[in-house]
MDAnalysis code that builds the backbone (N, CA, C; Angstrom):
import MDAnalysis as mda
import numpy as np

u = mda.Universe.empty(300, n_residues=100, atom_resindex=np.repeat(np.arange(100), 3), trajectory=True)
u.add_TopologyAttr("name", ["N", "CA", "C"] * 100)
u.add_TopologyAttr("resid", np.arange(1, 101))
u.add_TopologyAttr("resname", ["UNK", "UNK", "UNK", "UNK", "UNK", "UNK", "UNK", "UNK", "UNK", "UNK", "UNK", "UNK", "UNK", "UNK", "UNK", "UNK", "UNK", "UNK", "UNK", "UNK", "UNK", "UNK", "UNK", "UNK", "UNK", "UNK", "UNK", "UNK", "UNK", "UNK", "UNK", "UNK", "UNK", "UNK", "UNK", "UNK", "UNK", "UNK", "UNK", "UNK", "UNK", "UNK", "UNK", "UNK", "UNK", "UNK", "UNK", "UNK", "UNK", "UNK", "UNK", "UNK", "UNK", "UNK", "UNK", "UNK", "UNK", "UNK", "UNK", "UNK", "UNK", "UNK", "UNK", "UNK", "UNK", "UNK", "UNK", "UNK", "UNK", "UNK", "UNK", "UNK", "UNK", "UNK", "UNK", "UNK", "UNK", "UNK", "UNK", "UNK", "UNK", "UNK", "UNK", "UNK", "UNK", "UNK", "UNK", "UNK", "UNK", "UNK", "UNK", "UNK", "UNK", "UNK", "UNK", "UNK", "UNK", "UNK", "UNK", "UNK"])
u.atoms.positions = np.array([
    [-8.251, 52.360, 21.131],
    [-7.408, 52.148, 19.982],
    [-7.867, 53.027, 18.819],
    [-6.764, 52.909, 18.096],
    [-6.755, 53.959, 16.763],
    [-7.968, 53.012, 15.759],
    [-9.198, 53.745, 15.042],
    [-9.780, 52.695, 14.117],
    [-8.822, 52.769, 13.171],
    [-7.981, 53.441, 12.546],
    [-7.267, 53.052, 11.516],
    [-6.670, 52.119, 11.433],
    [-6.175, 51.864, 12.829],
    [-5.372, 50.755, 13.143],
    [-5.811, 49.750, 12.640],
    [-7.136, 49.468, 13.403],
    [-7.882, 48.561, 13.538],
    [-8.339, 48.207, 11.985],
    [-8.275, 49.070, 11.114],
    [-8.967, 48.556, 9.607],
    [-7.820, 48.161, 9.241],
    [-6.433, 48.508, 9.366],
    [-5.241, 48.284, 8.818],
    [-5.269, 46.670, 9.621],
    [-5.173, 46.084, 10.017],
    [-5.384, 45.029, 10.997],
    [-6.289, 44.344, 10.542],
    [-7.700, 44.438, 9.949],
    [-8.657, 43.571, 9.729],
    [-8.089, 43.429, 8.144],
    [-7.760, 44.688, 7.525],
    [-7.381, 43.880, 6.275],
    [-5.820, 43.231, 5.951],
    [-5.025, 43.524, 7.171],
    [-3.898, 42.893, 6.716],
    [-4.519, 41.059, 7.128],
    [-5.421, 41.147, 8.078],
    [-5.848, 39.852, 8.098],
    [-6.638, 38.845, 7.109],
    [-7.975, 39.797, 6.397],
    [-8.663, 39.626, 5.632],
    [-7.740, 39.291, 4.256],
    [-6.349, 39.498, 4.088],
    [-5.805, 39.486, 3.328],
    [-4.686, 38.374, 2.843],
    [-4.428, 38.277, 4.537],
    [-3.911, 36.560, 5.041],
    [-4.458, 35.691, 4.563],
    [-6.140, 35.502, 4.870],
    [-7.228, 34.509, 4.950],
    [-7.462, 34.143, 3.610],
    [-7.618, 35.509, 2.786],
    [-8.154, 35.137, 1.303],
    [-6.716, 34.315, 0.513],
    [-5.690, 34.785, 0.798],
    [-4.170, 34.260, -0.171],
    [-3.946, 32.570, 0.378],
    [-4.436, 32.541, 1.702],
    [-4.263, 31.031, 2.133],
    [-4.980, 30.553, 1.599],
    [-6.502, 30.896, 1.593],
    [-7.727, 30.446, 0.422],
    [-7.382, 29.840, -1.165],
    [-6.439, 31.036, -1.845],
    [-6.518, 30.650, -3.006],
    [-5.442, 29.782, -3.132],
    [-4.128, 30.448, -2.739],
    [-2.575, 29.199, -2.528],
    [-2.977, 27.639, -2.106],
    [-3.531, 27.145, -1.657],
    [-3.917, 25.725, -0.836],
    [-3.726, 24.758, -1.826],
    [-3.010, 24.084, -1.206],
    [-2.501, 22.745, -2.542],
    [-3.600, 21.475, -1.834],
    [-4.286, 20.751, -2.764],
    [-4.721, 19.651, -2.999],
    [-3.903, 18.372, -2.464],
    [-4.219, 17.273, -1.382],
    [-3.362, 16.890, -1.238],
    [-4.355, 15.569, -2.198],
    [-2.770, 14.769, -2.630],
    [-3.466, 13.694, -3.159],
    [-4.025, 12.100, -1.917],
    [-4.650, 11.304, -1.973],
    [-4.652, 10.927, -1.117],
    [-4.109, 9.657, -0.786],
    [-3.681, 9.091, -0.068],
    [-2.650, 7.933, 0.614],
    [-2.996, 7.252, 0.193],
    [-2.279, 5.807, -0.529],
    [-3.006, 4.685, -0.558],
    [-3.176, 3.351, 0.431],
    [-3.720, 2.902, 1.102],
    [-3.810, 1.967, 2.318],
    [-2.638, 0.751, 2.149],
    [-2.516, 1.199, 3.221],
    [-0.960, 0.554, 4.194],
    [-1.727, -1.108, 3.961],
    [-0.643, -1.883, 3.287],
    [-0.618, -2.944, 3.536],
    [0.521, -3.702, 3.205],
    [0.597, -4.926, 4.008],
    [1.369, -5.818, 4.333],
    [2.261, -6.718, 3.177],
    [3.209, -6.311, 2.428],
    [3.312, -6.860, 1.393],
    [4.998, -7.140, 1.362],
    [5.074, -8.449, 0.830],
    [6.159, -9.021, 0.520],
    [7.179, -8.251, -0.394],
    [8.179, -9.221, -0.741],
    [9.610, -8.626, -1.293],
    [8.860, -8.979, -3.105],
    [7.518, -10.098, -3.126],
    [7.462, -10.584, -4.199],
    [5.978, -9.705, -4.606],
    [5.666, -8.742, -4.044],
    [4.426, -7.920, -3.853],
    [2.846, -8.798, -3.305],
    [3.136, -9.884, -2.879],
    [2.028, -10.426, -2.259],
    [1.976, -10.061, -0.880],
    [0.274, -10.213, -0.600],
    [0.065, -9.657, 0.915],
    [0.224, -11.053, 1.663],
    [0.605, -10.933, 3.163],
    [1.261, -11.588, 4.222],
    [-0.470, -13.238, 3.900],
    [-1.458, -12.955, 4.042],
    [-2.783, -13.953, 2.909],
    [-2.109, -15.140, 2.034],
    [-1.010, -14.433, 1.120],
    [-0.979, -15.346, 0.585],
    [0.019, -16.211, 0.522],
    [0.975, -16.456, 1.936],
    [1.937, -17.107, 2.205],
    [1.681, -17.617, 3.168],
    [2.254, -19.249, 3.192],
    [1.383, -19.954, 4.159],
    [2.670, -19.883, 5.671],
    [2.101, -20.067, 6.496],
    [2.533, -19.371, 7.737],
    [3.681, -20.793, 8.257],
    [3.726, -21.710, 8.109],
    [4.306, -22.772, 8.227],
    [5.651, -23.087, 7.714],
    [5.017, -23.246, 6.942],
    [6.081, -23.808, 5.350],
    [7.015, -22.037, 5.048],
    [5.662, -21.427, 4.973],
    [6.963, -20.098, 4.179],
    [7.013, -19.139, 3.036],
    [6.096, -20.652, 1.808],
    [5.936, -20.547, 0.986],
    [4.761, -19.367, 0.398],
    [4.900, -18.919, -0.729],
    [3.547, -18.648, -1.150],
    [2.858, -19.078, -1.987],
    [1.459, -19.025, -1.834],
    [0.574, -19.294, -2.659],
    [0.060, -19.017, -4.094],
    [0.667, -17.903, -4.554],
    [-0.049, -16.690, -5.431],
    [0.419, -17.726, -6.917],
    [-0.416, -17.262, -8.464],
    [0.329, -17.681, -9.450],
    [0.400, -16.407, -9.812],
    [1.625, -16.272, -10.847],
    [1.785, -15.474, -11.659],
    [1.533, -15.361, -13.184],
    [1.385, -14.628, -13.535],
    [0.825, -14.576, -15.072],
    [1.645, -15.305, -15.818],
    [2.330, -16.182, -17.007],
    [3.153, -16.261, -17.782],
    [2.686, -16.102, -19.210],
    [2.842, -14.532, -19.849],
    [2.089, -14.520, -21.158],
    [2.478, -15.082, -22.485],
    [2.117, -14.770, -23.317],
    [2.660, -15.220, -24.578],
    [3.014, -16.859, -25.050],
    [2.318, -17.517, -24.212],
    [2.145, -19.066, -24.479],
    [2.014, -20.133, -25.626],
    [2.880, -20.368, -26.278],
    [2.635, -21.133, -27.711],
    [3.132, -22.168, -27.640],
    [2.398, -23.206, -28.811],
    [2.815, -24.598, -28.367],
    [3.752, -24.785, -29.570],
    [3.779, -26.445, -29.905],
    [5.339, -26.492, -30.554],
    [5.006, -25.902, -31.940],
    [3.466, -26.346, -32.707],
    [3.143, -25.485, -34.196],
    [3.464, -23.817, -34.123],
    [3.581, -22.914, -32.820],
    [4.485, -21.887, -32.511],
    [2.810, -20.962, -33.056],
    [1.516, -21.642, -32.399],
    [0.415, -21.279, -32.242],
    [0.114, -20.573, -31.084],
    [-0.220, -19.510, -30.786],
    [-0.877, -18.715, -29.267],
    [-1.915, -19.644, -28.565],
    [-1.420, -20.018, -27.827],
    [-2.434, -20.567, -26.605],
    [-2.734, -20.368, -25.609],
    [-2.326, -19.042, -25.030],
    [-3.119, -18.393, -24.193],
    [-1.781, -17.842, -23.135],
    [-2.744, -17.531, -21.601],
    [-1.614, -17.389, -20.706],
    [-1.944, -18.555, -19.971],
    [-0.717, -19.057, -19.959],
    [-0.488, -19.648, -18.664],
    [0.383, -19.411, -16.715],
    [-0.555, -20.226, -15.907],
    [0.123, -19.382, -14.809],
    [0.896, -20.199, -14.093],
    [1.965, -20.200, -13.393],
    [2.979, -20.371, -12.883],
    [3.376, -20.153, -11.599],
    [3.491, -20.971, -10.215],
    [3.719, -20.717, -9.073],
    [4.863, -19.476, -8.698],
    [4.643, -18.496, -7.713],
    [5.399, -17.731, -7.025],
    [6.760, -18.061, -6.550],
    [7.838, -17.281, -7.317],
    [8.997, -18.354, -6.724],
    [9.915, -17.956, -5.267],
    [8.352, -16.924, -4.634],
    [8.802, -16.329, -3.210],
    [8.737, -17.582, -2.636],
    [10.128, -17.554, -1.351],
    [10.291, -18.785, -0.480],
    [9.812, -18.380, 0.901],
    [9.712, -17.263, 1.509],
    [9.871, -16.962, 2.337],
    [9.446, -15.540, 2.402],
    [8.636, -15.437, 3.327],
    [7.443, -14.039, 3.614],
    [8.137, -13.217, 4.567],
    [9.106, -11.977, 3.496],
    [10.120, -11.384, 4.594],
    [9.353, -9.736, 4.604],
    [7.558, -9.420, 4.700],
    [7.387, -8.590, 5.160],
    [7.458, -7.999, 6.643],
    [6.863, -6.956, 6.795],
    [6.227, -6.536, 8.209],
    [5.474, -7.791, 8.654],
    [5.920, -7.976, 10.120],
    [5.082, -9.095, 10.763],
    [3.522, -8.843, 11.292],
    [3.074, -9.404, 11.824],
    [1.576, -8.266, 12.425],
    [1.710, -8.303, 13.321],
    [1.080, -7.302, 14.483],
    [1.499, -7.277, 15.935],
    [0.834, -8.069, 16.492],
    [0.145, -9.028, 16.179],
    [-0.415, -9.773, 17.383],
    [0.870, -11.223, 17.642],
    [1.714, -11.322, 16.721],
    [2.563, -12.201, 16.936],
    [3.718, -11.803, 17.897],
    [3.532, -10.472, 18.164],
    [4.535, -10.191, 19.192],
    [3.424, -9.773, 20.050],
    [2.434, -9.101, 20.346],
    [1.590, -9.423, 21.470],
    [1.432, -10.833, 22.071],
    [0.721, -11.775, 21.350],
    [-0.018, -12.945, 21.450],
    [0.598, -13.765, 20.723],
    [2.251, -14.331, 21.199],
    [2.275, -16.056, 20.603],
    [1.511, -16.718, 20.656],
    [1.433, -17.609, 19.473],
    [0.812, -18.954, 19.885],
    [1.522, -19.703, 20.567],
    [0.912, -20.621, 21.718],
    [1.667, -21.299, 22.810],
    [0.750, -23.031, 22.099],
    [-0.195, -23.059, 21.245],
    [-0.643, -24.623, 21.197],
    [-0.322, -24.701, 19.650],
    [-0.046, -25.878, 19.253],
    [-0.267, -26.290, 17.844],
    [-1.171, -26.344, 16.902],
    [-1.046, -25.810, 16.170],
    [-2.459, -25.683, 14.926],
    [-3.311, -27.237, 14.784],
    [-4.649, -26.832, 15.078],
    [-5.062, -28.243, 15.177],
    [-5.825, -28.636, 14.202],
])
């Protein structure tokens, strides 16, 4: 082979390598996959039975009848029903006995 070639070739490569080098975008990174309701609680805090969830919610700005600040008070979740992703072991592995 021709060396000219061959230098024409190492730097059209050398030239590839360095522009991919500097161009390269940062990726930002994922935040972990989890299981979360229509009411943003995770599948934890709804009880598996009933339906219901557990979680309170903040209620701020709390004053009593002198129309004095008394703090926050918190307030049950008014999710009824845990309509996330299910987990796969409930379609692997029913339960076949009753919670004892």
């Amino acid at each position: 082979m021709d060396p000219v070639t061959l230098a024409v070739g190492g730097g059209l490569l050398l030239l590839g390598y360095l522009g991919g080098l500097l161009s390269r975008r940062k990726r930002a990174p994922e935040p972990p996959l989890t299981a979360d309701c229509g009411c943003g609680h995770s599948l934890a805090m709804h009880d598996p039975t009933a339906g219901t969830c557990h979680a309170e919610l903040p209620r701020p700005k709390s004053y009593n009848d002198a129309g004095e600040y008394v703090g926050t008070t918190y307030a049950q979740c008014p999710c009824r029903q845990y309509v996330g992703p299910r987990p796969i072991e409930e379609f692997l592995a029913p339960k076949y006995l009753p919670p004892a």
